[in-house]
C-alpha positions in Angstrom: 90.7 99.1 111.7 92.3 98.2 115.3 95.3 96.1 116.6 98.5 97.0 117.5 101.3 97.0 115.0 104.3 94.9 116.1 107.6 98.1 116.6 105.4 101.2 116.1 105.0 103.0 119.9 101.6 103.3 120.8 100.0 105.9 122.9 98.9 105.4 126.8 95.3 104.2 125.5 97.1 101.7 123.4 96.5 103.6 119.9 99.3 104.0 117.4 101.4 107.1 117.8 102.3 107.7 114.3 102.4 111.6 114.7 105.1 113.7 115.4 104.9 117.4 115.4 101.6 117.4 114.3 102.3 115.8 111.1 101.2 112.1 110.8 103.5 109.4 109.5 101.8 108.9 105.8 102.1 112.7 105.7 105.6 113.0 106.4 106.4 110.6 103.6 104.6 111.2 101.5 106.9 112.5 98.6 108.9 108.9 98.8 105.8 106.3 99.6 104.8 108.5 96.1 108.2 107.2 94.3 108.6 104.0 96.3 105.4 102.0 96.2 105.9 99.7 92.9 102.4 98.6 93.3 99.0 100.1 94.5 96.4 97.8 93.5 96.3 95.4 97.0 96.7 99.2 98.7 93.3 100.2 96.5 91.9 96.8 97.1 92.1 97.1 101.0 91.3 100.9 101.3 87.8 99.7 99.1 87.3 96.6 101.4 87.6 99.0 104.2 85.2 101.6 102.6 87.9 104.4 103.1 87.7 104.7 99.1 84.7 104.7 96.7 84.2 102.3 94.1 84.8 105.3 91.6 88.0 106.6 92.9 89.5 102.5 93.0 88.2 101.9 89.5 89.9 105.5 87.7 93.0 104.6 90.0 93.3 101.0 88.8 92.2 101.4 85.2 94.9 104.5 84.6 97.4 103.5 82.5 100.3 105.4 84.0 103.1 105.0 86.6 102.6 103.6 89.9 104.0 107.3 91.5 100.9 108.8 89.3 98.8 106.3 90.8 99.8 106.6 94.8 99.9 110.4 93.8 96.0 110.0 93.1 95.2 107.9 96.4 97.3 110.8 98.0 94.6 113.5 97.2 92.0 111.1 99.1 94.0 111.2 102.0 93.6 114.7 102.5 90.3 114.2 103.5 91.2 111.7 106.6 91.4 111.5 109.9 94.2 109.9 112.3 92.2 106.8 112.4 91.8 106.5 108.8 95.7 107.7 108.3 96.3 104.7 110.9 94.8 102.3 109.2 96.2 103.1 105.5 99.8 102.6 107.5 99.1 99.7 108.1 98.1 98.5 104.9 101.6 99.8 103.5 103.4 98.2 106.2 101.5 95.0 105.0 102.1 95.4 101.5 105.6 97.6 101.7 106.9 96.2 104.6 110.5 97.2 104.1 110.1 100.6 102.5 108.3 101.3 105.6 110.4 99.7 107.7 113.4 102.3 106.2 110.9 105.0 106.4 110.6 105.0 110.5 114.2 105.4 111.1 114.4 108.4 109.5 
């Protein structure tokens, strides 16, 4: 979970300043990552690899047969729970797999 991510400012110890306010970046937009994201399993498969999610959470997310919203909407209650450095890190997995929605999402 490190490395700089190319057009995001970082902080003065390099990390990535995705707060404002007080509120962090996946927080902020939450309500249209929730609408936007077309599909969560790589997001579910890289928060697993990464441990950040348990095996039980990916498998009722993946297995639902419902919308992707109602799906992110799920992952969303597990971010509640996290950190900045686990918030960090699950930005950069939607800037990897969502690369444009996120890319419209920091100039506003």
């Amino acid at each position: 979970m490190s490395g700089a991510i190319e057009g995001t400012a970082t902080n003065a110890g390099g990390r990535l300043d995705l707060t404002v306010n007080g509120v962090h970046f996946v927080d902020r937009h939450r309500e249209a990552l929730i609408k936007r994201t077309p599909i969560v399993a790589p997001i579910l498969d890289a928060l697993l690899t990464e441990k950040m999610i348990h095996q039980e959470l990916y498998t009722e997310i993946l297995t639902q047969t419902t919308t992707p919203q109602n799906k992110m909407r799920k992952l969303f209650l597990a971010t509640t729970a996290w950190g900045t450095k686990q918030k960090d890190y699950f930005y950069k997995i939607l800037e990897r797999e969502q690369p444009f929605l996120i890319e419209e999402l920091q100039t506003i």
